[in-house]
N, C-alpha and C positions, 0 to 999 in steps of 0.2 A: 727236659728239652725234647725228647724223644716224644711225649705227649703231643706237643706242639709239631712237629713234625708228622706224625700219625696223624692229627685231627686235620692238618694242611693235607695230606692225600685222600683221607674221607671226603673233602669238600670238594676236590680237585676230579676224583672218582666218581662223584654224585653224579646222576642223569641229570641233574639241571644243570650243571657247570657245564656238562659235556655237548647238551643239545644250546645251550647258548653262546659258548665258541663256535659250534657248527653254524647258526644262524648268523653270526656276526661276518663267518668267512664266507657263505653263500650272499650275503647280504651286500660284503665288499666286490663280489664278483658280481652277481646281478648290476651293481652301480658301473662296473666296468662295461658292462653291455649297452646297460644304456647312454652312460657316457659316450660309445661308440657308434650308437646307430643317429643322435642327436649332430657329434662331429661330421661325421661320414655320410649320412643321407637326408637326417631334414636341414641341417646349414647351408648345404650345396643346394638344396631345394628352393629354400630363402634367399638362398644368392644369384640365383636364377630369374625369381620372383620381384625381388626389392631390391637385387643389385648389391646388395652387402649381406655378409654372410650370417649374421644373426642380427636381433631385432633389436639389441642392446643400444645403440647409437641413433636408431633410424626418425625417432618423433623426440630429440631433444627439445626442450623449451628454456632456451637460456632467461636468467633474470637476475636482478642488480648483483651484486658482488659474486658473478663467476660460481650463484647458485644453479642450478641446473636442475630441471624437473625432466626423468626418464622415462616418458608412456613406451618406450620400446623396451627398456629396463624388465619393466611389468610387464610386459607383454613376454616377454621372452622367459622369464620365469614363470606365466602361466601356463605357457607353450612347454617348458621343462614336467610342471608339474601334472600336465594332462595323458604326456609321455609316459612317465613312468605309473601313472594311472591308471593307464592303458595297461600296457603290458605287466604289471602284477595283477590286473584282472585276466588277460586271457593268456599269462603264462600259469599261474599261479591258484589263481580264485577258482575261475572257472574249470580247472581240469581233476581241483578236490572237490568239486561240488557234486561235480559227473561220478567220481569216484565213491560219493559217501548215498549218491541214487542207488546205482549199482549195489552198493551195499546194502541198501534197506529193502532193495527187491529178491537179493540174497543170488545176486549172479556175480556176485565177487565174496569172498571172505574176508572174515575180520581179521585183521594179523594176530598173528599171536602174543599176546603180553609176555614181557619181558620182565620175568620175575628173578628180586636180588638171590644172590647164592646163598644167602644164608634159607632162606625159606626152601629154596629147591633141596637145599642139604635135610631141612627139620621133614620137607616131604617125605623126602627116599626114606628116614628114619623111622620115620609112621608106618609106611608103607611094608619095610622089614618088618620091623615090630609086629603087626598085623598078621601077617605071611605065617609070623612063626610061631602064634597063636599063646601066647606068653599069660 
C-alpha cells in the first residue's frame, strides 16, 4: 500500500503535474478576465450600438415548427472567439516573443534550469569526491 501511495506523490510532485495545475488555474482566471471585459465593456458597447446587449437574439430567423436559425448567435460567438484571440496574443504571445528576441541578442538571460535533487545531490558528490583527490 505504501508503494501506491509513494508513486501517487512522485506523480503529484513531478513538474508536469505541477506546471499543468498552474496552467489550468491561470487559464480559469484568464477566462475570468475575459469573461469580464466581454460583460462590462463590449456588451454595453453592443447595447449602445444595436440596442440589445449582445448579438445573441438580434438577426433571429424563425421557421416552421418554432425552429430558429441564430446569425446573432454566430456572430456573438465569433465576437467571443476574436476577444479572447486577442488578448492571449497581446497579453501572452506577443510579450514571450519580445522576451525570447531579447534572449537571442543576449540582453536578457536564460533562466536557470531547474534541476531534480537527486542530480544536484549526485553533483555536490562528484564535486567532493574530486576536491579530495581519492
Amino acid at each position: 500500500m505504501k508503494g501506491i501511495f509513494g508513486g501517487f506523490k512522485e506523480f503529484v510532485m513531478r513538474g508536469n503535474a505541477i506546471d499543468l495545475a498552474v496552467g489550468v488555474v491561470i487559464g480559469a482566471a484568464f477566462g475570468a478576465v475575459i469573461t469580464a471585459i466581454v460583460d462590462y465593456l463590449i456588451n454595453p458597447l453592443i447595447a449602445a450600438i444595436f440596442g440589445v446587449p449582445d448579438l445573441t437574439r438580434l438577426w433571429d430567423i424563425s421557421l416552421r415548427n418554432d425552429a430558429v436559425i441564430s446569425v446573432g448567435g454566430i456572430l456573438n460567438a465569433l465576437l467571443t472567439f476574436l476577444l479572447i484571440a486577442f488578448a492571449v496574443y497581446f497579453v501572452i504571445v506577443l510579450p514571450m516573443n519580445r522576451l525570447a528576441e531579447r534572449r537571442a541578442r543576449g540582453a536578457e538571460p536564460e533562466p536557470e534550469e531547474a534541476l531534480p535533487d537527486d542530480v544536484v545531490l549526485l553533483r555536490e558528490i562528484r564535486d567532493l569526491l574530486a576536491r579530495k583527490d581519492v
